[in-house]
N, C-alpha and C positions, 0 to 999 in steps of 0.2 A: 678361509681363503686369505684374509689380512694375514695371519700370521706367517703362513707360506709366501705370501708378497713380501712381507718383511726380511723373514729369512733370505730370498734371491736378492735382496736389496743387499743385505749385510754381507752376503757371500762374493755378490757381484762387485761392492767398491771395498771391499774389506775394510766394512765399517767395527771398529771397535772401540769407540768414543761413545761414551757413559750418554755424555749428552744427546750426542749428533742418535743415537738407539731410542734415548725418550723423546725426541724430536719427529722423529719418523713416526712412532709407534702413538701421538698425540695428532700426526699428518700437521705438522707445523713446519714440514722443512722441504724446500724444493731439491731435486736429486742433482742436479747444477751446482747446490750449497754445499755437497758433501764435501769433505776433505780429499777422499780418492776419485773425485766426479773427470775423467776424459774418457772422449771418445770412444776408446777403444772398452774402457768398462760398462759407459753407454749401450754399446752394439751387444757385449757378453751379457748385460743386464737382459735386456729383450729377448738374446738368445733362451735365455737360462727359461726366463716369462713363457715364450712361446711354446717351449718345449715341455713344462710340467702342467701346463692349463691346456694342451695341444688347441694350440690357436694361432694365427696366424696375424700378424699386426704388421699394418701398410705403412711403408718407412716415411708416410708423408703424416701419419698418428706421432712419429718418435718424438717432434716437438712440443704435444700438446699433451705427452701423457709426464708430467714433470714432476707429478705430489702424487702420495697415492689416494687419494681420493679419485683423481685423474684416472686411476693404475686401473683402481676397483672396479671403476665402472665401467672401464672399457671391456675386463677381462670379463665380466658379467655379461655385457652384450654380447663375446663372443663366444664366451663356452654355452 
């Protein structure tokens, strides 16, 4: 499941920054730090999350799910 988190993270901000990928993948980096972090990649991030974990996530979670540790747990309570 991390891995696959990772992957919609990478896909979603088009992350391809050596670091900002070992930052993620150690959960040291909030998704706000990214380099490609707005809105509109925010919303496709969730999208992409809800759709491969078929889970539904309440837009009033979107602020508190920020690292993936945030990410894991939530996606675990919901599938």
């Amino acid at each position: 499941m991390k891995k696959k988190i990772i992957n919609i993270i990478k896909k979603s901000f088009s992350v391809k920054n050596k670091n900002e990928i070992l930052n993620i993948e150690n959960k040291n980096l909030k998704l706000n730090k990214l380099t490609n972090f707005d809105s509109l990649n925010h919303l496709k991030f969730f999208s992409l999350l809800e759709k491969e974990f078929k889970i539904k996530i309440n837009e009033k979670n979107f602020n508190k799910l920020n690292d993936l540790n945030s990410i894991i747990k939530i996606v675990n309570k919901k599938s």
